[in-house]
C-alpha positions as CSV (number, residue, x, y, z in Angstrom):
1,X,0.0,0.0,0.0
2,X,1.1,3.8,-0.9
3,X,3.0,5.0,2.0
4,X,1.1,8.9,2.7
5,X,3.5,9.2,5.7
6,X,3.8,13.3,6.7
7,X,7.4,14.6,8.2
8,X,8.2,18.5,9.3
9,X,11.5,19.5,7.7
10,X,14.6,21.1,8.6
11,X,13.1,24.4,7.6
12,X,9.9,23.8,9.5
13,X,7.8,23.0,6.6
14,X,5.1,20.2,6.5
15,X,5.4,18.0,3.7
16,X,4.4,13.8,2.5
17,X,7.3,11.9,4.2
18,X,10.3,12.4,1.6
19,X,10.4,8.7,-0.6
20,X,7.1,7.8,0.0
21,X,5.4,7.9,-3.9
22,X,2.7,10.0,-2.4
23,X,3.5,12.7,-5.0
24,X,1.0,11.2,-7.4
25,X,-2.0,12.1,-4.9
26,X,-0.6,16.2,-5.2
27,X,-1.7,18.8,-7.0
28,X,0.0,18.3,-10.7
29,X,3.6,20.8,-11.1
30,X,3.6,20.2,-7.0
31,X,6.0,18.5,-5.4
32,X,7.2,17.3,-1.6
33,X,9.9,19.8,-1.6
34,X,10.0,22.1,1.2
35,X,11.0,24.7,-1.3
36,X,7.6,24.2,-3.4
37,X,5.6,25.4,-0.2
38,X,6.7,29.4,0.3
39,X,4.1,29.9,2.8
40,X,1.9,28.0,5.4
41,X,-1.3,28.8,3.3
42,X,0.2,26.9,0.1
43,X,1.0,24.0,3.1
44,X,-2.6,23.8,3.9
45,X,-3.9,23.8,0.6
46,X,-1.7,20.5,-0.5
47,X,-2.3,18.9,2.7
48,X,-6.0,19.5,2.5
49,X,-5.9,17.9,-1.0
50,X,-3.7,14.8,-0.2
51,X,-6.3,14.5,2.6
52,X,-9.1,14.6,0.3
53,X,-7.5,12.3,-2.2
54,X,-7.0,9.8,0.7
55,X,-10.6,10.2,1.9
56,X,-12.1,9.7,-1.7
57,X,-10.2,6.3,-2.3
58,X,-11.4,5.2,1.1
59,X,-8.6,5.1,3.1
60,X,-8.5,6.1,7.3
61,X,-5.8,4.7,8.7
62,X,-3.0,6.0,10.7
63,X,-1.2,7.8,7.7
64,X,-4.2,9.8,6.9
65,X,-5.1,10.4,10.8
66,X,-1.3,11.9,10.3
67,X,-2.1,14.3,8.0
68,X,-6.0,15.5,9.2
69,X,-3.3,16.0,12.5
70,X,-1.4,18.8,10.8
71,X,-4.6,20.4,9.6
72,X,-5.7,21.1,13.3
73,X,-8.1,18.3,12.9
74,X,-9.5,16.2,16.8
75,X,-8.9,13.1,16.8
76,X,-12.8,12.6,17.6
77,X,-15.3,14.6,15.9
78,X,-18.8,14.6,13.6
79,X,-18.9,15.4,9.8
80,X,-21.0,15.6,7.0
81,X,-20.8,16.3,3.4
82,X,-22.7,18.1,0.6
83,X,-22.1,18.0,-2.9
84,X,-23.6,19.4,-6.1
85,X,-22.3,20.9,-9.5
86,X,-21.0,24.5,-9.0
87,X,-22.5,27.8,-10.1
88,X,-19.4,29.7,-10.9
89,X,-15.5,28.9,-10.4
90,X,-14.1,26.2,-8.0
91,X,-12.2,28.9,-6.7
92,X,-15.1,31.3,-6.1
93,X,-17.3,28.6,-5.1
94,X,-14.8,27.3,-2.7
95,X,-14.4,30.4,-0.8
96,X,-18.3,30.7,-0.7
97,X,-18.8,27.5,0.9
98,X,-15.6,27.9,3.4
99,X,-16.7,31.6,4.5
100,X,-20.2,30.1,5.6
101,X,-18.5,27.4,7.5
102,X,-16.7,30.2,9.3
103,X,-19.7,32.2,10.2
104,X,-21.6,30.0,11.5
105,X,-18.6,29.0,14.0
106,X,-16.9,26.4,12.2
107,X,-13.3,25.7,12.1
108,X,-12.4,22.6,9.8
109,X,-13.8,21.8,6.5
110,X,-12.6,20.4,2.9
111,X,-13.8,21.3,-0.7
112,X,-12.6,18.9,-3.4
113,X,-13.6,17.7,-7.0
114,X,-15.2,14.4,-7.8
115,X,-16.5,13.0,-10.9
116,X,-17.4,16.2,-11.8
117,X,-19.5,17.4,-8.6
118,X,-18.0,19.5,-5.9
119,X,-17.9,17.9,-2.4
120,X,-17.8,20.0,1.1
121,X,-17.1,17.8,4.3
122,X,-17.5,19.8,7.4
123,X,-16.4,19.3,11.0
124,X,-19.6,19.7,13.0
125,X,-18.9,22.7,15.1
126,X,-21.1,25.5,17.1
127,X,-23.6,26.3,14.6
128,X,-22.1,24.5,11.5
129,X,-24.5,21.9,11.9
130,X,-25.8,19.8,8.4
131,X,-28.7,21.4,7.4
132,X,-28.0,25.2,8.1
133,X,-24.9,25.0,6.8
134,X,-26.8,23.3,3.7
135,X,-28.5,26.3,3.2
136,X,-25.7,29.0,4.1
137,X,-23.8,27.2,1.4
138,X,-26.5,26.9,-1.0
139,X,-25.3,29.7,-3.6
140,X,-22.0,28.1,-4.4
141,X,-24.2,26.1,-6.5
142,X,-25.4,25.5,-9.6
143,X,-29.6,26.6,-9.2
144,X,-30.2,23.9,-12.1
145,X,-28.8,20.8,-10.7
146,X,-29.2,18.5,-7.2
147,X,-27.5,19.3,-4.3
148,X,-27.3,16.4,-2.1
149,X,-26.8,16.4,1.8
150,X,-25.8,13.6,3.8
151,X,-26.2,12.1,7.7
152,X,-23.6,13.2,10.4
153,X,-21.0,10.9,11.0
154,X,-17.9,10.0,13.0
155,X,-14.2,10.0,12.6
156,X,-12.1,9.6,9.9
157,X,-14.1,6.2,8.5
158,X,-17.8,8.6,8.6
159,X,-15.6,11.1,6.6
160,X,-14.9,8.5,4.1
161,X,-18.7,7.6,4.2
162,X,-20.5,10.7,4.3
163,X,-18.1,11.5,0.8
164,X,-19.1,8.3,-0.4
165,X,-22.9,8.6,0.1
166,X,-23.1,12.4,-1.2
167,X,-21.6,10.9,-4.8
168,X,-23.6,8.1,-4.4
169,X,-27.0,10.6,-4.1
170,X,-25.7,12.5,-6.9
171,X,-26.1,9.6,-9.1
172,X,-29.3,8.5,-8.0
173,X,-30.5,12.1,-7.6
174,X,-32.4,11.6,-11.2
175,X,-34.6,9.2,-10.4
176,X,-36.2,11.3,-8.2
177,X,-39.4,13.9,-9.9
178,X,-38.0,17.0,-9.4
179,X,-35.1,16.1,-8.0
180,X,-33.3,19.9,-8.8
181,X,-36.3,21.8,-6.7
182,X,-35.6,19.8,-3.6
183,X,-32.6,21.6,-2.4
184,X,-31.1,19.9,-0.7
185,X,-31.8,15.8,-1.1
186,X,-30.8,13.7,1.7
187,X,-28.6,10.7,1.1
188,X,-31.4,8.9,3.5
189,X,-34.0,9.9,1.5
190,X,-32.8,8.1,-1.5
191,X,-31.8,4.8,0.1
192,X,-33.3,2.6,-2.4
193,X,-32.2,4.4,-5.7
194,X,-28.8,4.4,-4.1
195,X,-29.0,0.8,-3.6
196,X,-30.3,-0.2,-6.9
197,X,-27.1,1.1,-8.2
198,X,-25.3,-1.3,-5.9
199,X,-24.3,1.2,-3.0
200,X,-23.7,-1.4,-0.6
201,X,-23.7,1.5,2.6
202,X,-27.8,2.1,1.3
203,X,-27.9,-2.0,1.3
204,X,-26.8,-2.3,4.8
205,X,-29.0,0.9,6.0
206,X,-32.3,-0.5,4.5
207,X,-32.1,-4.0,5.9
208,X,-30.6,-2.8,9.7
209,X,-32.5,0.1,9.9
210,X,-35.7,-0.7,8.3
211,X,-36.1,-4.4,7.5
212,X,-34.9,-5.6,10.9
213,X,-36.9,-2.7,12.6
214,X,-39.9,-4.5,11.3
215,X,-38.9,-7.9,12.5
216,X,-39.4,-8.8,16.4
217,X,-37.8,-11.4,18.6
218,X,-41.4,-12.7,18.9
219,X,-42.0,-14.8,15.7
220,X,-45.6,-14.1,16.1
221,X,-45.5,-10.5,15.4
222,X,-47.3,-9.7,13.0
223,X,-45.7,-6.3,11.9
224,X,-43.7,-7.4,9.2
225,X,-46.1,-9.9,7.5
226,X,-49.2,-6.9,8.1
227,X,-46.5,-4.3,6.3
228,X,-46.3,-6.8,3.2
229,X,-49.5,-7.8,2.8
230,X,-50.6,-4.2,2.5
231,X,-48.4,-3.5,-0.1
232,X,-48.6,-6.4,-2.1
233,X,-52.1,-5.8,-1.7
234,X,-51.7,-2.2,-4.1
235,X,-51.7,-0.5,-0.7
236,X,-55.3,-1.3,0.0
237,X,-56.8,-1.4,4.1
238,X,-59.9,-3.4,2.8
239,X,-57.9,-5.8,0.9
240,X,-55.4,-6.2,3.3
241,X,-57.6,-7.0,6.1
242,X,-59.3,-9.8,4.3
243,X,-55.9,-11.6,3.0
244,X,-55.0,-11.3,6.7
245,X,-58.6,-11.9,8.4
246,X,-58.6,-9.6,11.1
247,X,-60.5,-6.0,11.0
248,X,-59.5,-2.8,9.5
249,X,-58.8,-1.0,11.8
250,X,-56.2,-3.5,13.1
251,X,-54.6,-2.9,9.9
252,X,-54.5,0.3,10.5
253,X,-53.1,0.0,14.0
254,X,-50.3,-2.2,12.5
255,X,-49.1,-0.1,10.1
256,X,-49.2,3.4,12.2
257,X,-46.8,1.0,14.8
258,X,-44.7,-0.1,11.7
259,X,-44.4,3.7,11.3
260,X,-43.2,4.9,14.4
261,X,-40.9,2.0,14.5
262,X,-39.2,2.9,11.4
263,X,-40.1,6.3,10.5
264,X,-41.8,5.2,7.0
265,X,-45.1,4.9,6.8
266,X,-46.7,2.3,4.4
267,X,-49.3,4.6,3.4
268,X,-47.1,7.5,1.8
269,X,-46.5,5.8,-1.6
270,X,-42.7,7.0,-1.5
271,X,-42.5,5.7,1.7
272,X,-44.2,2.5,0.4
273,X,-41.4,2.3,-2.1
274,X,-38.8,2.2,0.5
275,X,-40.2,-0.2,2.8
276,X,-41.0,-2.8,-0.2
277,X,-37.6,-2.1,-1.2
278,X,-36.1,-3.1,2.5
279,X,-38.2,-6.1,2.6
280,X,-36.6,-7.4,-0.4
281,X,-33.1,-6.7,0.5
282,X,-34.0,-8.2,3.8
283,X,-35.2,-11.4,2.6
284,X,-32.5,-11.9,0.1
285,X,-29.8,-11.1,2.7
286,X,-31.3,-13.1,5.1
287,X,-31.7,-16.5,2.6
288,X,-27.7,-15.5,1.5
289,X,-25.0,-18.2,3.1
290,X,-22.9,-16.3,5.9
291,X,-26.0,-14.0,6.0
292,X,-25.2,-10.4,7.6
């Protein structure tokens, strides 16, 4: 594996560990010479992009904990991401999206290209929580295209999922009507899109989150059978209530509990979507050898 090591030189510069081969995640024309970085703001701005590069291509270990080290970064902390296309310059749009983490009291963040979108991931700090931030950030882009806002997560493995799930919204973003007036989209909110185009993170998320929320340690609950019949059913009460022969209104009492459990609710036909989605994943992960 590529050795990202960081050293401080004689000089006092920060630079990748001199013979490591990690010049190929810098800037092109820069190099791990302290005499390439004249000041500390040229420093930060290669750091923060070997960072990013790390980050995109999944990696967290101790080498990459090294470097988010010598950007000021806690060795704890919550982050999220947003990503769209931009409305203007990365440069312009960059320093948008920075100066509204700052004034809403935030103190680490990183802007990076990917697959042509732009991605922020922010440090959760004072006010620079997901969704203001969101909106504070909102002009750096593009008015005709999705922006996409992800969950908070933690440490330097959330920071290489809450990247990964903004990208992975991005793509699903046009499966969505009007996906470019809903500013922002959440990355939860497109769970099965995201895993119909094999995000295994949306996978996981639908069948721990919903499918097993709908499951009891009591085989005799009836939750998750009620839950399918109604929407195998066409999402009918009356239809529903005969396949499973009790009353209506028991149905309807099911599904309300089915709600609360997992926050979808059978009758909202997006929400029906997702759930029919989970139960599939669910039953084929469950009938898989070496099951999860």
């Amino acid at each position: 594996m590529t050795d990202l090591s960081v050293e401080r030189t004689k000089a006092g510069a920060l630079t990748p560990a001199s013979g490591t081969g990690s010049s190929a995640a810098l800037p092109a024309g820069d190099s791990a010479d302290s005499s390439t970085l004249p000041d500390l703001s040229v420093q930060r701005e290669v750091l923060e992009t070997l960072l990013f590069s790390c980050l995109m291509q999944g990696m967290a270990d101790h080498r990459v904990m090294a470097i988010s080290h010598l950007l000021g970064w806690p060795d704890d902390f919550s982050c999220f991401a947003i990503g769209g296309s931009l409305a203007s310059s990365f440069k312009h749009s960059s320093r948008i999206m920075r100066q509204a983490v700052r004034n809403l009291g935030g103190e680490h963040c990183l802007v990076g290209r990917w697959q042509g979108s732009c991605l922020l991931l922010v440090l959760k700090h004072r006010a620079a929580t997901p969704s203001v931030t969101c909106t504070a950030a909102l002009e750096a882009f593009d008015p005709q295209a999705p922006v996409c806002l992800g969950g908070l997560r933690q440490g330097l493995e959330g920071a290489v999922t809450a990247l990964g799930e903004v990208v992975s919204s991005l793509a699903a973003a046009p499966a969505i009507e009007g996906h470019i007036q809903m500013r922002p989209l959440l990355a939860d909110d497109l769970l099965p899109e995201r895993a119909l185009m094999g995000d295994q993170l949306a996978r996981q998320a639908l069948y721990e989150e919903v499918y097993r929320s709908l499951l009891s340690s009591n085989p005799d609950d009836p939750t998750l059978m009620t839950v399918k019949t109604f929407l195998d059913s066409g999402s009918s009460l009356d239809t529903a209530a005969r396949e499973l022969q009790v009353h209506v209104n028991t149905v309807r009492y099911r599904l309300k509990r089915a709600a609360d459990t997992t926050g979808w609710d059978a009758t909202d036909p997006r929400d029906a979507f997702v759930l029919q989605t989970a139960i599939a994943i669910g039953r084929m992960m469950d009938a898989r050898p070496g099951k999860a």
